[in-house]
C-alpha positions in Angstrom: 0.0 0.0 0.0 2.8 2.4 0.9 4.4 2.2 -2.8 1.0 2.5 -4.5 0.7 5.7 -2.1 4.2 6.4 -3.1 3.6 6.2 -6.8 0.3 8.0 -7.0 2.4 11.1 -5.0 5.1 11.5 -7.5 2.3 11.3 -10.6 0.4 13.9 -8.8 3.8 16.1 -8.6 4.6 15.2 -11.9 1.2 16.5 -12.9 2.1 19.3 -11.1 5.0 20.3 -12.6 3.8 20.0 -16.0 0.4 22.1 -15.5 3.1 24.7 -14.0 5.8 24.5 -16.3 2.8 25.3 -19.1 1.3 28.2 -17.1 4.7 29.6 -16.6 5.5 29.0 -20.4 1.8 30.8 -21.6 2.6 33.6 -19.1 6.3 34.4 -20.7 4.5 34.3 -24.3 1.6 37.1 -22.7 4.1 39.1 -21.3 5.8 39.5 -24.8 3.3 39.3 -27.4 0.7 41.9 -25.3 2.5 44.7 -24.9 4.4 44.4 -27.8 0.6 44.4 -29.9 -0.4 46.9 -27.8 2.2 49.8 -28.3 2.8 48.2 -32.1 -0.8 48.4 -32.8 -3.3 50.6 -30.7 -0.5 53.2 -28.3 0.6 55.6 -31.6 -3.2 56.0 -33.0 -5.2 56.0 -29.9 -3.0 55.2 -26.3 -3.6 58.6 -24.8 -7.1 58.9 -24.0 -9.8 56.7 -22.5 -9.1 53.2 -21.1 -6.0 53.0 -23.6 -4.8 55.8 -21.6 -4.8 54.0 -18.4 -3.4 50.6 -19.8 -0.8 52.2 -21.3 0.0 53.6 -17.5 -0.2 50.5 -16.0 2.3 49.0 -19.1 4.7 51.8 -18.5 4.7 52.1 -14.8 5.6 47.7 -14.8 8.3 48.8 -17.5 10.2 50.5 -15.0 9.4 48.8 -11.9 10.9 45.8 -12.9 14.0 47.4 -12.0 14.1 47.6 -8.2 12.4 44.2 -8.0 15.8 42.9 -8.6 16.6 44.1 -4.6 14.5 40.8 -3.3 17.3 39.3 -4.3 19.1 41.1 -0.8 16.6 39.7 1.0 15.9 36.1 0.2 17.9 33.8 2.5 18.8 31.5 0.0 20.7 34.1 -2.3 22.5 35.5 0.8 25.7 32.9 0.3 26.2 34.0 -3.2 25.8 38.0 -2.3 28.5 37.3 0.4 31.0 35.0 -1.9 30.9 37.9 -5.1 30.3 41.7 -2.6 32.4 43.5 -5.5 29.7 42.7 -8.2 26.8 42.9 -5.6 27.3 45.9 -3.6 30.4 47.5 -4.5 29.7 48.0 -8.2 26.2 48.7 -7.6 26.8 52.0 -5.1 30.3 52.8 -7.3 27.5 53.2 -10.6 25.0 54.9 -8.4 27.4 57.4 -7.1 29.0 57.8 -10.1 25.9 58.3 -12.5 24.3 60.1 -9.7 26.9 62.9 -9.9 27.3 62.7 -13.8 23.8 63.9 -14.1 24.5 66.4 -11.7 27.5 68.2 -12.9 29.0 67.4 -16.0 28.2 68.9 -18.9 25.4 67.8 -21.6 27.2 66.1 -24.6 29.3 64.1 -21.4 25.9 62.8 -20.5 24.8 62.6 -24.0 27.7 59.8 -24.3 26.6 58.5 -21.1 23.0 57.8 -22.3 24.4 56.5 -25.4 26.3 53.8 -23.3 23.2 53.1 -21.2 21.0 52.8 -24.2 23.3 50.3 -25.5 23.9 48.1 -22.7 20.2 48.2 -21.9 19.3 46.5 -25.5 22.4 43.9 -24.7 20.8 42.9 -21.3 17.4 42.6 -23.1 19.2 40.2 -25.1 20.6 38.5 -22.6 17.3 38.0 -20.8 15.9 36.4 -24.4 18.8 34.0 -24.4 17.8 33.1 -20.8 14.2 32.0 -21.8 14.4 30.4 -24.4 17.1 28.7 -22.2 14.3 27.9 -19.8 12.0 27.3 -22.4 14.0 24.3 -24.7 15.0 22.7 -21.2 11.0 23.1 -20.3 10.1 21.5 -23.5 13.1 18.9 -24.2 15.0 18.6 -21.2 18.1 19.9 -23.2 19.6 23.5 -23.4 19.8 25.4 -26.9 22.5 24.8 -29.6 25.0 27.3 -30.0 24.2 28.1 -33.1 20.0 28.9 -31.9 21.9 31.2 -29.3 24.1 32.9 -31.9 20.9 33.4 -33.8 19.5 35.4 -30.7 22.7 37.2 -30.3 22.7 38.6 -33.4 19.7 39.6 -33.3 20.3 41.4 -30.6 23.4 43.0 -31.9 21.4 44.5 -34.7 18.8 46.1 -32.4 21.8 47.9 -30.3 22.9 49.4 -34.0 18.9 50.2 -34.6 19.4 51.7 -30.5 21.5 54.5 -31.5 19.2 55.9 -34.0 15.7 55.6 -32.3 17.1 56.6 -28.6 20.3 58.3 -29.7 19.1 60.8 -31.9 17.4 63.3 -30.1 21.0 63.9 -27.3 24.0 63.1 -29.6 25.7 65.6 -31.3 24.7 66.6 -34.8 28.0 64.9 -36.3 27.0 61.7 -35.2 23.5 61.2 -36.6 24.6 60.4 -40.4 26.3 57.5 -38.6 23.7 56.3 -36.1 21.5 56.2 -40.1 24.1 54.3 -41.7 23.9 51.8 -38.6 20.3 51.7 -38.6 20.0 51.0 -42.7 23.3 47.7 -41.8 20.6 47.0 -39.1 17.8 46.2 -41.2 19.4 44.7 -44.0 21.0 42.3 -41.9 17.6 41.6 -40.1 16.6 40.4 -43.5 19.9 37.7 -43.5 19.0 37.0 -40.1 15.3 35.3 -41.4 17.4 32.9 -43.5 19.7 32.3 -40.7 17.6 31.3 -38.0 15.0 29.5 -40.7 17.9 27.4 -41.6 19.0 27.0 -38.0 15.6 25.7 -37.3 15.3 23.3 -39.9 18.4 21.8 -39.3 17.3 20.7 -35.3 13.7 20.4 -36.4 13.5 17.3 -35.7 14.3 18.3 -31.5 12.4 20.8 -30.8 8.3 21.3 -30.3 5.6 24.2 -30.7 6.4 26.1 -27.6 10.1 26.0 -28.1 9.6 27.1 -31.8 7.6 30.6 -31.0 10.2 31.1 -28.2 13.1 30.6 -30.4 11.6 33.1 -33.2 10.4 35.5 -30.4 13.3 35.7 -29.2 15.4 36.2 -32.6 13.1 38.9 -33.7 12.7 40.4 -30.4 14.2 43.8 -31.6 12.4 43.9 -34.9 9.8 46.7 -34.1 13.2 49.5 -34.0 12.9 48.9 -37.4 9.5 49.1 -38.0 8.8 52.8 -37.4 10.9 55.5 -35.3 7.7 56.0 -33.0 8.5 55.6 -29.7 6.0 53.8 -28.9 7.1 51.1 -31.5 10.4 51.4 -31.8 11.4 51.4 -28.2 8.5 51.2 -25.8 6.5 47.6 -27.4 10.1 45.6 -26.7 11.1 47.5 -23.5 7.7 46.5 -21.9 7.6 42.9 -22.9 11.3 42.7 -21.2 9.8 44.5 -17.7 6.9 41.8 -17.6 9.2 38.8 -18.2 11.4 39.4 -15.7 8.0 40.3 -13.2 6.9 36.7 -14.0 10.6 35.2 -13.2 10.8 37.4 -9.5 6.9 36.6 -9.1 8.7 32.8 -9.5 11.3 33.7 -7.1 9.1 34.9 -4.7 6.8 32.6 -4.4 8.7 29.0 -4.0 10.9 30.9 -1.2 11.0 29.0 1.8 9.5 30.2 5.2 11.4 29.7 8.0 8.5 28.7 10.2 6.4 26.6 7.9 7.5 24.7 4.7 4.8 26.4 3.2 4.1 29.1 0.3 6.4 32.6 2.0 3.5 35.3 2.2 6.1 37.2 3.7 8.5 36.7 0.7 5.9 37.7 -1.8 4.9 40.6 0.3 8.1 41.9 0.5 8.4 41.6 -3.5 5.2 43.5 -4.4 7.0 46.4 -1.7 9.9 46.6 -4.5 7.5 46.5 -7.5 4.9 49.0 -6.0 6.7 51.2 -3.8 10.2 51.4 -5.4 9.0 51.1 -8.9 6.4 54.3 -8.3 9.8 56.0 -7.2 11.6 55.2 -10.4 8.9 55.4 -12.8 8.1 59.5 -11.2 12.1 60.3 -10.6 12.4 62.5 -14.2 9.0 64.3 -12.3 10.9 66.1 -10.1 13.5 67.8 -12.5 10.2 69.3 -14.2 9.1 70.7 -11.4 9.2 75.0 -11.2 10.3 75.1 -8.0 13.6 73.0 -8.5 14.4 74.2 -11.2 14.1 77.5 -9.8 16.8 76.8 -7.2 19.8 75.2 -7.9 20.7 73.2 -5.0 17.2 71.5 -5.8 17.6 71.1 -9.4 21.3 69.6 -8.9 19.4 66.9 -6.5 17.3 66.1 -8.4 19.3 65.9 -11.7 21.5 63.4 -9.4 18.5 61.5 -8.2 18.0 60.9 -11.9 21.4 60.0 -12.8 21.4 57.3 -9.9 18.1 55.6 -11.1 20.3 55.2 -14.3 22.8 53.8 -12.1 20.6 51.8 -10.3 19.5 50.1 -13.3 22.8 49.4 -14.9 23.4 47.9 -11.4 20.2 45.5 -12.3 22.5 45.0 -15.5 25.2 44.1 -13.3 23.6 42.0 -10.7 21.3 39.8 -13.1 24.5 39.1 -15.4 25.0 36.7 -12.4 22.3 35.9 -10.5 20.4 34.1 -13.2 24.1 32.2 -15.1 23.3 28.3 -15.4 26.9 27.7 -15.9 28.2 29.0 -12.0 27.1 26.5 -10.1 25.6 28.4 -6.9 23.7 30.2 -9.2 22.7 27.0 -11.3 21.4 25.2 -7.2 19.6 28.2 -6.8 17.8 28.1 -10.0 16.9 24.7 -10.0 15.3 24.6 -6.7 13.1 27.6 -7.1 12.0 26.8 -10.6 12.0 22.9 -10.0 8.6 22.8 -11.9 11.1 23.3 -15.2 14.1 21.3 -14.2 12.8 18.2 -12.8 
């Protein structure tokens, strides 16, 4: 009786798993396709009045509260070990880029920060990329128990690589110098051409390992090779930039939702409330403060006095700090191949790896 009880327990878990491992799957594909329709489609003709309006809030505000949902990471138990074996790339290089930014913003002198966004703008669209190459990670081992080929990542790397050239036109333009923009065209028109190459590529990638992969794993793999494809579909900002920028904020919600939830609670082997709680903190509380920072610099009365409007020109600079720090920090908090990292991983998403 005890290994019939036995048995029926692990086919129940098993059942488990999958009906999670699908819901997580479904929820990664919502997170990109929605927003990514939604600023493609209906945000340049109609997002700023009536219930678009609001929508498009709620889109924007998630956008940039991903950000500072990366600090549950300081206060989950399980990650403490791997903060306290790496503090340069966890706190030192976090505060240095803070500061650092912070006073950049402050002080120097526009075309300094000009460069400085340009640099920002570019490693942003890398870590995007980088974020790709991690689900579909999650997704082929989801769906086949195996990782990606190199050459499916190189596919997604390139692509990639072409929406950082497609970067410095769409987000570049407008604080660059004048002597730079011919280039940032000629980098955008190499862009799209080579978008076109990449279609054959990754077509031809996909035949060859056809025969290994399944439906799921197929619209992650083209998802994420033509993540970057709306830059050059219009130079809207609401296509260009916003539809991609989005879908990456929601994804990694769902992955720190993830987190979250399968902590365990000291007390009580049971689902952490107090885990979770202390996530939607980040994404609410925090997230409000980054998504209103720019507010302040706007405002008549700081920009009226100078020690205010040097505040808050630094309070900018270190939310751009702050999120290269997320850079930083997620770089090696989510790498398979360290293997803290990779014991980590696998217990809280075990629905995926087991």
């Amino acid at each position: 009786m005890e290994q019939v009880s036995s048995i029926g327990s692990l086919k129940e878990r098993s059942e488990a798993n999958v009906s999670l491992k699908r819901w997580f799957l479904v929820s990664l594909l919502l997170a990109t396709w929605l927003p990514i329709a939604f600023f493609i489609l209906l945000a340049p003709s109609a997002g700023n009045s009536g219930g678009l309006a609001g929508l498009k809030t709620v889109f924007l505000f998630l956008g940039t509260a991903h950000v500072p949902a990366t600090l549950f990471f300081y206060t989950d138990k399980d990650f403490a070990e791997i903060r306290r074996n790496h503090p340069f790339r966890y706190i030192y290089v976090p505060l240095l880029l803070i500061v650092v930014t912070g006073l950049l913003f402050a002080f120097a002198s526009l075309t300094v920060q000009a460069f400085a966004l340009l640099l920002y703008w570019s490693w942003q669209a890398f870590h995007y990329g980088r974020q790709n190459v991690g689900i579909y990670a999650f997704a082929s081992i989801a769906e086949t128990g195996r990782a990606p080929k190199k050459a499916e990542k190189f596919a997604i790397e390139a692509g990639t690589l072409l929406g950082i050239l497609g970067t410095f036109k769409i987000m570049g333009t407008a604080v660059a110098p004048a002597y730079l923009h011919r280039s940032f065209d000629l980098l955008y028109q190499i862009g799209f051409a080579a978008f076109l190459a990449l279609t054959v590529f990754s077509a031809v990638i996909y035949a060859k390992y056809f025969r290994e992969t399944s439906l799921f794993k197929t619209i992650f793999f083209f998802t994420a090779v033509f993540f970057f494809v709306p830059i050059f579909l219009s130079t809207d900002n609401n296509i260009a930039f916003l539809s991609y920028a989005i879908a990456h904020g929601l994804q990694y919600i769902i992955f720190m939702t993830v987190i979250s939830a399968t902590a365990t609670d000291d007390k009580a082997q049971s689902l952490p409330y107090k885990s979770i709680a202390f996530f939607l903190i980040f994404l609410l509380i925090l997230g409000f403060a980054f998504w209103r920072v720019n507010d302040l610099r706007e405002m008549e009365f700081v920009k009226a006095t100078w020690t205010y409007a040097r505040a808050a020109d630094f309070l900018f600079g270190a939310v751009i700090g702050a999120t290269m720090s997320h850079f930083v920090i997620d770089a090696s908090a989510w790498r398979l191949s360290l293997e803290r990292q990779r014991s980590y991983i696998r217990k809280r998403f075990h629905f995926i790896f087991n």
